[in-house]
C-alpha positions in Angstrom: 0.0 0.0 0.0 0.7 3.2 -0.5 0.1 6.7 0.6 -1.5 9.1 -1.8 -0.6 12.7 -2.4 -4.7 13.1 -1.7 -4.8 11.0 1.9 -1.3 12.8 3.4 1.7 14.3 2.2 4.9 12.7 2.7 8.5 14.5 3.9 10.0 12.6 1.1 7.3 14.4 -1.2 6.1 18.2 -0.2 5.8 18.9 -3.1 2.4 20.9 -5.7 -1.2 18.5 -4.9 -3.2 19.1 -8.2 -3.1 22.6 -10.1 -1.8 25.0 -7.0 1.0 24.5 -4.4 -0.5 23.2 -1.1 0.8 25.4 1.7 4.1 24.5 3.5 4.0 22.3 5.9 5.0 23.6 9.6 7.4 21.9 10.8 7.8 21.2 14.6 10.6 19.3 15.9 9.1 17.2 18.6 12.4 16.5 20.4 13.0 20.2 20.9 9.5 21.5 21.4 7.9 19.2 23.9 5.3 16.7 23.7 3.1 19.1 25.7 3.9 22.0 23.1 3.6 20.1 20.0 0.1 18.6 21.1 -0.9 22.3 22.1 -0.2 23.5 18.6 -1.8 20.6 16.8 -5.0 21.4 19.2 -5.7 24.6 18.7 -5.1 24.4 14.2 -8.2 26.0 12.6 -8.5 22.8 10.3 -6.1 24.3 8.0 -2.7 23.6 8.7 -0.4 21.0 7.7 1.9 20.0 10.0 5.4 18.1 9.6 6.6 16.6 13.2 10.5 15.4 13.1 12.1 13.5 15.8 8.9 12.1 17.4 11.6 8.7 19.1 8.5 7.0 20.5 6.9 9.7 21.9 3.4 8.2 23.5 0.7 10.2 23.1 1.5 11.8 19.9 -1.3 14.1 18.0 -3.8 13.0 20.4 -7.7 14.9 20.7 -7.2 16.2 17.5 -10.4 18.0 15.9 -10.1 19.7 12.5 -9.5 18.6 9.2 -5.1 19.3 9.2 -3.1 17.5 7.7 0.1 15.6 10.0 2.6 13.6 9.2 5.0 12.0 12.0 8.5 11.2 10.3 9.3 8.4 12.3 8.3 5.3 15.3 5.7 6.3 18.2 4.3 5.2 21.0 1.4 4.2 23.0 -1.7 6.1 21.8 -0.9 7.7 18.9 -3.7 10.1 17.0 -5.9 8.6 19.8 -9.3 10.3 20.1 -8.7 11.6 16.7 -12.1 13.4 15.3 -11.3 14.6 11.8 -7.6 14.7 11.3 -5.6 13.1 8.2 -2.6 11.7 10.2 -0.1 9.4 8.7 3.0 8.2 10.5 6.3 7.0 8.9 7.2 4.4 11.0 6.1 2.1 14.1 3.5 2.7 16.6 2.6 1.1 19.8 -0.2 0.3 21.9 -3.4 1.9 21.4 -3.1 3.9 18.3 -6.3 5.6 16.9 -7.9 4.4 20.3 -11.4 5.7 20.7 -11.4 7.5 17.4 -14.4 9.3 15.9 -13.5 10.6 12.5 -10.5 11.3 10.2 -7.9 9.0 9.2 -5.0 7.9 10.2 -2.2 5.7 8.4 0.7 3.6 9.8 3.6 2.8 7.1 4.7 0.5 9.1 3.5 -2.3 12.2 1.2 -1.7 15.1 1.5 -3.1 18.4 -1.5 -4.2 20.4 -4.8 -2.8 20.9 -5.1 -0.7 17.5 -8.1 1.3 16.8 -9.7 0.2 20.6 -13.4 1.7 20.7 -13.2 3.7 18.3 -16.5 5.0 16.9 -15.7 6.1 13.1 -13.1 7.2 10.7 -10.3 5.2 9.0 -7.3 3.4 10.3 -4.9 2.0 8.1 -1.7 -0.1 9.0 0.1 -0.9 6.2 2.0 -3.8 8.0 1.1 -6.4 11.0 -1.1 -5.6 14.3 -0.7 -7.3 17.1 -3.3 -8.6 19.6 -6.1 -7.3 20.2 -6.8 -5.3 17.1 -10.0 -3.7 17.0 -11.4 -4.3 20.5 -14.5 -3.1 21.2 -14.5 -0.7 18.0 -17.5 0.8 17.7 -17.8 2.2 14.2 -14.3 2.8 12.9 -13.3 0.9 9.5 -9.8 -0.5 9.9 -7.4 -2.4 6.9 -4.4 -4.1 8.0 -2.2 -5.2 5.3 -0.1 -7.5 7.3 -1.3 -10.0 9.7 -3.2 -9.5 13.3 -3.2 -11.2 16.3 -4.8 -13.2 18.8 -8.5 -11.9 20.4 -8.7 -9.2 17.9 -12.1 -8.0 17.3 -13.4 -9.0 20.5 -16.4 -7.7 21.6 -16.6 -5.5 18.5 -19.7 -3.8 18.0 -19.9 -2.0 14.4 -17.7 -1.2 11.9 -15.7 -3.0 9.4 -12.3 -5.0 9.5 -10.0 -6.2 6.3 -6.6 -8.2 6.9 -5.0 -8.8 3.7 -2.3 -11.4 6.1 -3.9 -14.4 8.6 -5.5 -13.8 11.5 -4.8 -15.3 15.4 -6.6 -17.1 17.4 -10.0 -16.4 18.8 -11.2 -13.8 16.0 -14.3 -11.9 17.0 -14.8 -13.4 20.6 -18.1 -12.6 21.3 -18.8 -10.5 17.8 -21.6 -8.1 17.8 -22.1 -6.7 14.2 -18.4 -6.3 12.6 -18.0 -7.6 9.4 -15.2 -9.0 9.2 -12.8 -9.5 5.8 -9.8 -12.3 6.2 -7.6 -12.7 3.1 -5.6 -15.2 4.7 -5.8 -18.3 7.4 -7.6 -18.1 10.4 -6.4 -19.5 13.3 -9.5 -20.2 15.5 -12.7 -18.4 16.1 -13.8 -17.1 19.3 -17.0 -17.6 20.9 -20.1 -17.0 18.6 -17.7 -15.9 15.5 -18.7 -17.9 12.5 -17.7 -17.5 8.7 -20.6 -16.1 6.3 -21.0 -16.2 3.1 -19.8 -13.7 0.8 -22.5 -12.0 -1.0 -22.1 -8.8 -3.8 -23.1 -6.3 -1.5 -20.0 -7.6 0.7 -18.0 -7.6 -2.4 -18.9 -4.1 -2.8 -18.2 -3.2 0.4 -14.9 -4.6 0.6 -13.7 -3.1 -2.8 -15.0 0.1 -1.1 -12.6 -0.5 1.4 -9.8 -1.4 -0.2 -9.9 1.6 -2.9 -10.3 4.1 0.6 -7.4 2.3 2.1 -5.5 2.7 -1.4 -5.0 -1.0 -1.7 -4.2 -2.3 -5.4 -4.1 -5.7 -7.3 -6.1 -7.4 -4.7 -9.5 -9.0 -5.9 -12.4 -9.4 -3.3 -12.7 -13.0 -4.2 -9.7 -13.6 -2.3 -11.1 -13.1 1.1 -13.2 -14.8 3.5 -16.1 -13.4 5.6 -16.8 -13.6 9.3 -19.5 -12.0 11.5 -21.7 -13.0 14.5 -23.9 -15.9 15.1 -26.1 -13.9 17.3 -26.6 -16.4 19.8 -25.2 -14.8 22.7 -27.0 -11.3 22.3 -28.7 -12.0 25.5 -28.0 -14.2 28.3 -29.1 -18.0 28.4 -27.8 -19.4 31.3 -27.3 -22.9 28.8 -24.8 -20.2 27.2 -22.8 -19.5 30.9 -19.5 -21.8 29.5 -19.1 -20.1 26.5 -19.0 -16.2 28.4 
């Protein structure tokens, strides 16, 4: 995958979007700023800017509470909770990220050229995560809304508990996908390790063919045909509690 001169800019490429020059980015050396400073300046953008952070060395908590439509690209790995309760921001980051990262997001996007540790895109409720490499465990927890494409692998008890939205691995997925699934739908190009409680494959109908290429064109992924993936949702049967259900809570 790729990122597009539409989706983010790139410090490798700041240069003319379309017919006129896009703006210069800012640039704001994290190292020498402050985490505190750097987040303070992101916050209070009037949905205009475009920012270029340099020297980010794992910061955690990197572009958090973001809520206007800028632009932000972190040259290099981050920590925990990056972009987390984003609400409109187009963040990309060049590099790693660790736990957390788009955690409880609401709208925007925000790409990872690189892996993600666990926990990625936890409750969030909308928007667009992208990790262009693995996840780890966890991935999507609880999300509520948010569409997420990994084009790597995930890991074990991702999915669990989620409640809307829509996932797409393009790699294999660990063990216990979807534990107790609400209404993801689910996209697996690869194998499956095991299925958690009340997670069963579905079949693949055009609409979800639709939606997936949907996906996949947001998320900028190329040469992969829909007919290559798999479908999993919920079986609905533990919705509400049946005490003949207890062993498998």
């Amino acid at each position: 995958m790729t990122v597009t001169p539409e989706q983010a800019f790139a410090p490798r490429d700041l240069g003319p979007v379309g017919d006129a020059p896009p703006a210069a980015p800012q640039v704001i050396d994290v190292r020498e700023a402050g985490l505190r400073e750097t987040n303070r300046i992101l916050q209070e953008s009037d949905g205009t800017g475009r920012y270029l952070l340099t020297a980010p060395r794992g910061a955690h908590a990197l572009a958090v509470g973001l809520t206007e439509p800028d632009e932000v690209v972190i040259d290099g790995p981050t920590g925990y909770y990056t972009a987390g309760m984003n609400d409109g921001a187009h963040v990309t980051v060049n590099g790693n990220v660790g736990v957390g990262v788009a955690e409880n997001m609401m709208s925007g996007t925000v790409r990872v050229a690189g892996s993600a540790s666990q926990s990625a895109g936890a409750t969030a409720h909308g928007g667009l995560l992208v990790i262009e490499g693995d996840a780890g465990a966890r991935c999507g927890i609880s999300m509520k809304g948010v569409d997420i494409v990994v084009g790597g692998s995930i890991g074990h008890m991702s999915c669990f508990m989620g409640q809307a939205g829509r996932l797409v691995v393009l790699g294999d997925a660990g063990d216990a996908l979807g534990d107790s699934l609400y209404e993801v739908h689910i996209y697996v190009r690869g194998r499956v390790e095991s299925l958690g409680a009340d997670c069963v494959e579905k079949e693949m109908r055009p609409e979800h063919h639709t939606e997936l290429r949907e996906l996949l064109d947001r998320a900028a992924v190329t040469g992969v045909s829909t007919e290559e993936f798999r479908r999993y949702g919920s079986a609905r049967t533990l919705y509400t509690f049946d005490v003949d259900n207890a062993s498998a809570y």
